[in-house]
N, C-alpha and C positions, 0 to 999 in steps of 0.2 A: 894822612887821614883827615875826615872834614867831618864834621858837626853838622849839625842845622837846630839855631836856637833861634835866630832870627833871619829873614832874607835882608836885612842890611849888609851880613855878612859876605851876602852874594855879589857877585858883577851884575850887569843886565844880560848879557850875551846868557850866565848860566843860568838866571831864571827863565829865559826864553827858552831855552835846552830842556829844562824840564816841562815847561810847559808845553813843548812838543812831543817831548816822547809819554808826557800825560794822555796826548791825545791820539796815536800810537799804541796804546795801551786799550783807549776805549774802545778805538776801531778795532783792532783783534778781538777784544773782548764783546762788540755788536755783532762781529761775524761767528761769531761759537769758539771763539780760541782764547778765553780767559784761564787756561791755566798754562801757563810761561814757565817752566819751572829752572829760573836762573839759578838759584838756589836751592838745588835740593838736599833735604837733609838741616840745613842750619835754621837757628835757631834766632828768635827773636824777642825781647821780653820786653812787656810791656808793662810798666811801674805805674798805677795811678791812684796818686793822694784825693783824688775827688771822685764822683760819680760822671761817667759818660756814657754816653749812647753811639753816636754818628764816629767820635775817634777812635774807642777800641774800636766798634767792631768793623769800621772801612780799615783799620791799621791788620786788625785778625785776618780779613778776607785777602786784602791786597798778601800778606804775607803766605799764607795757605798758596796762591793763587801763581805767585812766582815760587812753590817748591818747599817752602818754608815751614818752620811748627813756631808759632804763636804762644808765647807761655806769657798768661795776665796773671798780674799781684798788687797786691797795695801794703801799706806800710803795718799793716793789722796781720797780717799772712807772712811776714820778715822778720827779722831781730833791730831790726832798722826802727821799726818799731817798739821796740825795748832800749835802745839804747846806742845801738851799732853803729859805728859811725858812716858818714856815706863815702867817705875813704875806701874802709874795708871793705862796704856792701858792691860798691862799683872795682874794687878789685877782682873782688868772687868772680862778679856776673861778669867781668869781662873773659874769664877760663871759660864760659860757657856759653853765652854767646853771641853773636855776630852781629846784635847792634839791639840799645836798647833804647826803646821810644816811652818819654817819660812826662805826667800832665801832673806838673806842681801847683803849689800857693803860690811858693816865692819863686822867681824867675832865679835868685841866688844860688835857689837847690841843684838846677840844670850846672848853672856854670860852674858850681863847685865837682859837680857829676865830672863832668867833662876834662876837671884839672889829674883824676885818678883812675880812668877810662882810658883803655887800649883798643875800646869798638865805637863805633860813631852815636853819636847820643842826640837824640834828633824829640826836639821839643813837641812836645802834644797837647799845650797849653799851658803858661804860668800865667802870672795877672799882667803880666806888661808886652808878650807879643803869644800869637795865635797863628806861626807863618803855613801849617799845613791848610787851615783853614782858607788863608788868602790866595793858594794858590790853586784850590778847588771856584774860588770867589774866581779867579781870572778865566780860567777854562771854561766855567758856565758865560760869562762876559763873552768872551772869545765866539763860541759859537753861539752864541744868538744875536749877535753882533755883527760877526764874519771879522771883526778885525782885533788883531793882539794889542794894536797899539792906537792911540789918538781916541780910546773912549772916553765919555766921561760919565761919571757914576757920582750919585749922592748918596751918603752915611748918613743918615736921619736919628740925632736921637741922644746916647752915652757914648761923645764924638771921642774920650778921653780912654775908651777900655780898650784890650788887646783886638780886639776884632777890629775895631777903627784902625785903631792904631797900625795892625799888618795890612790893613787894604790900603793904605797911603803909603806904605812901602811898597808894595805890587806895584803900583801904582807910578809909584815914582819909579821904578824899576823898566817900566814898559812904556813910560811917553806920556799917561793918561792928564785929565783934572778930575781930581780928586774933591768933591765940594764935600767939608765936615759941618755937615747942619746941627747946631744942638746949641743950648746955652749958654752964655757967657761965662760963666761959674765951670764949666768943665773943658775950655779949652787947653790943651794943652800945647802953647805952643812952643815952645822949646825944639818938639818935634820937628818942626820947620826949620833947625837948625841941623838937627842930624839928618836931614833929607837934603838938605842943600847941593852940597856934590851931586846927586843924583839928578836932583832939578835941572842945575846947569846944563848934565850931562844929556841927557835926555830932552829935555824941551819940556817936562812935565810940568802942573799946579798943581800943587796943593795947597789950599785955604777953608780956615775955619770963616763960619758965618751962622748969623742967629735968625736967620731969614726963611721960614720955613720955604718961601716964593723962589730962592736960590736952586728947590730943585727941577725948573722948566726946562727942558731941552735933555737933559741925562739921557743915555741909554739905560741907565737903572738905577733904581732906590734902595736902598741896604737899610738894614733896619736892624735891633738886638735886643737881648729882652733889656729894662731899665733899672730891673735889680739882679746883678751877676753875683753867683758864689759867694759867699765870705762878705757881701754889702748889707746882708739881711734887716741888719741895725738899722740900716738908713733908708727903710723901704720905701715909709708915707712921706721923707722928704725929696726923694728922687721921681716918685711916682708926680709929685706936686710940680716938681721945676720939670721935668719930660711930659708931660699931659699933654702942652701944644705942640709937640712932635709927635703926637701919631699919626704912621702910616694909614692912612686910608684911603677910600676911593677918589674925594677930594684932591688929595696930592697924589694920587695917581694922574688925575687928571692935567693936574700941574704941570708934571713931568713928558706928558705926552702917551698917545696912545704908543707909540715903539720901544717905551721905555718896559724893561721887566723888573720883576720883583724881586728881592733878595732878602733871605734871614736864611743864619747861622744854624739857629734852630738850638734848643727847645726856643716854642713862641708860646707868649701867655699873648694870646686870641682875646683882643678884647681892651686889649695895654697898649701894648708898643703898633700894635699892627691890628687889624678889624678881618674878620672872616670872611668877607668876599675879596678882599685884596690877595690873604696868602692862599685862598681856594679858585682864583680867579683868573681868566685867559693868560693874565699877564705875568702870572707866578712861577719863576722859574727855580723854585725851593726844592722840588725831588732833584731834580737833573744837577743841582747844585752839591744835594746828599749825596747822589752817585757819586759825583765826581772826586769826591774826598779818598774815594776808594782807588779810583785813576793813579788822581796825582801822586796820594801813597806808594803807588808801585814804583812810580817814577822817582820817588825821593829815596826810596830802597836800592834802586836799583843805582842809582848815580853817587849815594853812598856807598856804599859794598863793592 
């Protein structure tokens, strides 16, 4: 039985595996055949300690869509919330069912999940990787692109948060350079040590740089909001040091006209990115939402 808390854990061979049968998924699902019902009948429970939009509900749909019933909670709606331990709470839910996708604070939560899990436990976002995200990130890459491997994509911004942090996984998983545009104060590079193996293996770059000029030539700019969850405290100090990372037309221009747009999404319009960028020819933010829904299927389906 396999997890997915992070694609470190992966080979390349089987991130490339899903990100084929992602897109597999979307062409059935372009031609009228979105409902796959691999699984029908089982059940799938969705645990989230924060507020989402784009992960429940592409995790509800992809699940509904191969057969599935989608059951969402959070710790206010459980005993888990009272006191339960998450021992007992991931013993329950594993009699019930068949795999449960869970969006933490602590990345700790998943892995202790997982030590008392008999069904696959498949991360939906902690503070230290966001792998469903990166692999909706590669899929939109891919096709506007045309190619899985040899792209390269710039990170503009909080190069140190989980959304960076899994696109330099992908990243390094598939060949790419990876350029982390952001401030000296938020590199993390450490990262570059646990990417190493991959780098060798692969041919991939990944380097940090404070250069906003760094991102000419990219096939895309990535970009996220500059105050994430649980940072709130540190809004006017972040908003200060990220100001000269915003995405805008400017560095669009940068980058080149074939370069497209990327955010995770929610965007504060106006912060990290400017409204003719994420509303603009080059914006490939819906196709990127969709695809969160794709790759889900494919993560369910290669678990299960």
């Amino acid at each position: 039985m396999r997890h997915l808390l992070t694609l470190m854990e992966y080979k390349p061979h089987e991130v490339e595996y899903l990100l084929r049968m992602s897109r597999d998924f979307k062409t059935r699902f372009m031609a009228g055949g979105g409902y796959t019902p691999l699984f029908p009948g089982r059940i799938v429970v969705l645990y989230f300690e924060k507020p989402s939009t784009r992960t429940r509900l592409s995790l509800s749909a992809a699940a509904a869509q191969l057969g599935m019933h989608p059951v969402a909670t959070s710790p206010n709606e459980l005993q888990i919330g009272r006191g339960e331990t998450v021992a007992d709470t991931m013993r329950v839910l594993s009699r019930y069912a068949a795999a449960v996708a869970a969006r933490v604070y602590k990345h700790e939560t998943l892995e202790e999940m997982t030590k008392y899990s008999s069904i696959p436990v498949i991360n939906a976002l902690s503070d230290r990787h966001h792998p469903l995200q990166a692999l909706a990130d590669a899929l939109t890459l891919w096709e506007r692109t045309g190619r899985l491997h040899n792209v390269k994509v710039a990170f503009v911004g909080d190069v140190s948060n989980n959304v960076a942090t899994s696109l330099a996984v992908v990243g390094a998983k598939l060949g790419w350079e990876v350029r982390l545009v952001g401030p000296k104060e938020l590199w993390n590079t450490k990262l570059l040590d646990d990417l190493s193996e991959d780098l060798a293996k692969t041919g991939a770059r990944v380097y940090f740089t404070d250069s906003i000029n760094d991102v000419m030539g990219v096939d895309g700019v990535y970009t996220d909001t500059w105050v994430s969850m649980g940072f709130e405290k540190e809004a006017e100090e972040r908003r200060r040091l990220l100001s000269p990372y915003q995405v805008n037309q400017r560095v669009m221009d940068l980058a080149g006209r074939k370069a497209v747009f990327l955010h995770c999404l929610p965007a504060h319009r106006g912060e990290e990115v400017t409204d003719d960028v994420i509303d603009g020819p080059q914006s490939a933010v819906w196709d990127q939402a969709e695809n969160r829904m794709h790759t889900a299927k494919a993560v369910f389906a290669y678990l299960l």
